[in-house]
N, C-alpha and C positions, 0 to 999 in steps of 0.2 A: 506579785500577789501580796508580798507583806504591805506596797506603800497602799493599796489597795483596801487592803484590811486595816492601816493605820497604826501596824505593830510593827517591830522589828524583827529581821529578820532570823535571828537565832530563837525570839518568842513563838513564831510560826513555825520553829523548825519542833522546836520543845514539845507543842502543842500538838504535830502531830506525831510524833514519836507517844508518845502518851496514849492518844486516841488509836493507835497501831498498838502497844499494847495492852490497852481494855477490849479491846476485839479481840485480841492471842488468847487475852485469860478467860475471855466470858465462851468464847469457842471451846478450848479445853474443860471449861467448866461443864460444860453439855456432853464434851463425851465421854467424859470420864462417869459423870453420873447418870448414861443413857447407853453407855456399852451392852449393861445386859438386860434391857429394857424389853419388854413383850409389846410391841407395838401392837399386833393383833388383838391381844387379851387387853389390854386398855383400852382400846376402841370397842370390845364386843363390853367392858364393866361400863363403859360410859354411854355405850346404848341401851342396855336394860335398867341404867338408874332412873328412878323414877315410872317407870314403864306402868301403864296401870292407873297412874294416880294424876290428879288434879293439881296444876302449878298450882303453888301457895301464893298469897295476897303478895303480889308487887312480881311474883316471877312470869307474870302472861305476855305474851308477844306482843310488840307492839300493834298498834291498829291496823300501819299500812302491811305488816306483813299478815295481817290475818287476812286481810284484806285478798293478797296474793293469792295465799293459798287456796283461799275461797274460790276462786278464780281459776286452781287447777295452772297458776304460771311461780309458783316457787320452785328456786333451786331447790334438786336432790343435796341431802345431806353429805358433807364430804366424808371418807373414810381413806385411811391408810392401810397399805399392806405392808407385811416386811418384806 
């Protein structure tokens, strides 16, 4: 795979050792900061944001999704449980 890639092969080996620990830290970085996270209650604040009121200039759905929805074929919105 290195002469493939055009590196050598202890640069390939470097390269993914690195890549293997930005994945270890960005994974613990999530759970350390989402251990005690309310999945519910953030999905119930981020459905009532805005609820009521009219996108602001530049926030409107694109055309073709209005388009969908007009149409009665847009995905249901996703939500999470814990």
């Amino acid at each position: 795979m290195a002469k493939s890639e055009g590196v050598a092969l202890n640069q390939l080996i470097n390269v993914a050792v690195a890549e293997k620990l930005a994945v270890t830290r960005t994974m613990e970085f999530f759970q350390r900061y989402t251990r005690d996270a309310d999945v519910a209650r953030a999905i119930e604040i981020l459905n009532k944001a805005g609820a009521g009121n009219p996108p602001m200039p530049g926030d409107e759905l694109p055309k073709s999704r209005q388009r969908r929805e007009a149409a009665g074929k847009s995905k249901p919105r996703a939500t999470r449980s814990k």
